[in-house]
C-alpha positions as CSV (number, residue, x, y, z in Angstrom):
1,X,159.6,-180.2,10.3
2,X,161.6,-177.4,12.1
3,X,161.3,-173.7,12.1
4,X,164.0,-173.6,9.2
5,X,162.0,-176.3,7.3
6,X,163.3,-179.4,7.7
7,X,162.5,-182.8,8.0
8,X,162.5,-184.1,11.3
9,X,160.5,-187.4,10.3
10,X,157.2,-188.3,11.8
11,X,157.6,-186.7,15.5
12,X,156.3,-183.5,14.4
13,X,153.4,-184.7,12.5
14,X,152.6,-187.1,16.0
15,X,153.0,-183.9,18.2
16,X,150.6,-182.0,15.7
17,X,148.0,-184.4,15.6
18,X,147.8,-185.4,19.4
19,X,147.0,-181.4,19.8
20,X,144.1,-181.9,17.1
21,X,143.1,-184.9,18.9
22,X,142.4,-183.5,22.3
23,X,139.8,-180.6,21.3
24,X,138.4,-180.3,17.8
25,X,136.8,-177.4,17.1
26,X,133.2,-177.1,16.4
27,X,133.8,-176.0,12.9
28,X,135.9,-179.5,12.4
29,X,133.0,-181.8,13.8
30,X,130.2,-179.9,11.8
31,X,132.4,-180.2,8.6
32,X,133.6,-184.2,9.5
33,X,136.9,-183.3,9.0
34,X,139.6,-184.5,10.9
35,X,143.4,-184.0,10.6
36,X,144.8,-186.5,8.1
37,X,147.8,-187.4,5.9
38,X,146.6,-184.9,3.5
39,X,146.4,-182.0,5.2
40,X,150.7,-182.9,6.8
41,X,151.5,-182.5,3.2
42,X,149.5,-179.4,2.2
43,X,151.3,-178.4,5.7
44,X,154.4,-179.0,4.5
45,X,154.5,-177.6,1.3
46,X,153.4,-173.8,3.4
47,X,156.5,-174.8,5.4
48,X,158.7,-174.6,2.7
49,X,158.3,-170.8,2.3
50,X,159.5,-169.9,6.1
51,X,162.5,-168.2,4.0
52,X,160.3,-165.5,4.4
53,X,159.1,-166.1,7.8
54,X,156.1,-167.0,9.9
55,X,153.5,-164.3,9.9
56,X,153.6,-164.6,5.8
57,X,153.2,-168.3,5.6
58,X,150.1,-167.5,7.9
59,X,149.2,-164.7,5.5
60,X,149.3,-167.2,2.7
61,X,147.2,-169.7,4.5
62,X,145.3,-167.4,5.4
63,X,144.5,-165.9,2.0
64,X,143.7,-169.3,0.6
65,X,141.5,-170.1,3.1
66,X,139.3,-167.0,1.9
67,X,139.8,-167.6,-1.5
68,X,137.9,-171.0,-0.8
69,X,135.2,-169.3,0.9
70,X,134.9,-166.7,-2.1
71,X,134.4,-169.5,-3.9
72,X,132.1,-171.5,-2.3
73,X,134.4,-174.7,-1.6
74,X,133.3,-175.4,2.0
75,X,135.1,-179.0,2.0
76,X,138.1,-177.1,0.5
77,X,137.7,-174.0,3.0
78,X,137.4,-176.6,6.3
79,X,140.2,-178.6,5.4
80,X,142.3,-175.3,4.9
81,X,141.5,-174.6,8.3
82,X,142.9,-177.2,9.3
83,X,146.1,-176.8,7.7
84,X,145.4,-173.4,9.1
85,X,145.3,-174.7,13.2
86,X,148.9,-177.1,12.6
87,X,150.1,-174.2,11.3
88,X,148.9,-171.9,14.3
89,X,150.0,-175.1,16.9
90,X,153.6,-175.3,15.7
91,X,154.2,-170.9,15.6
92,X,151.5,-170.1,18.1
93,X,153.5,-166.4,17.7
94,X,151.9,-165.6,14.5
95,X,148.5,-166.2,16.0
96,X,146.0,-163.0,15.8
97,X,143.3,-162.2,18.3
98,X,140.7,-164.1,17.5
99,X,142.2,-166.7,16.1
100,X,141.0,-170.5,15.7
């Protein structure tokens, strides 16, 4: 996908998990989860609000990550995250300090 949204076919999904590949983070070997066809559509469908930009798409993603670990929906909460690190890998400029 681009920055406005839209398709680009399956370069961008390639790119995103080549990054993955390279490094997972403890979190993702500790959890078994590993990028997946899944998580590129739960991607997408946070890429269809960039209307409103970036850093609020993080927000969202963001705020349902916590909401699974209110809840207690670890497999949820890990997969989330990452949705959460494609997301940070494709607008690095809406990473925080700190950040995954």
């Amino acid at each position: 996908m681009s920055r406005s949204g839209e398709l680009e076919g399956n370069g961008f999904m390639y790119a995103q998990r080549r990054a993955f590949d390279a490094a997972p983070t403890s979190n993702e070997v500790m959890s078994g989860v590993r990028p997946s066809a899944q998580h590129d559509a739960l991607l997408a469908s946070y890429l269809l609000g960039l209307g409103r930009g970036p850093s609020a798409v993080r927000n969202l993603i963001v705020a349902d990550l916590d909401g699974f670990l209110d809840l207690g929906l670890k497999r949820r909460a890990a997969d989330q995250l990452v949705v959460l690190r494609a997301f940070l890998a494709r607008f690095p400029e809406t990473r925080r300090f700190g950040d995954c």
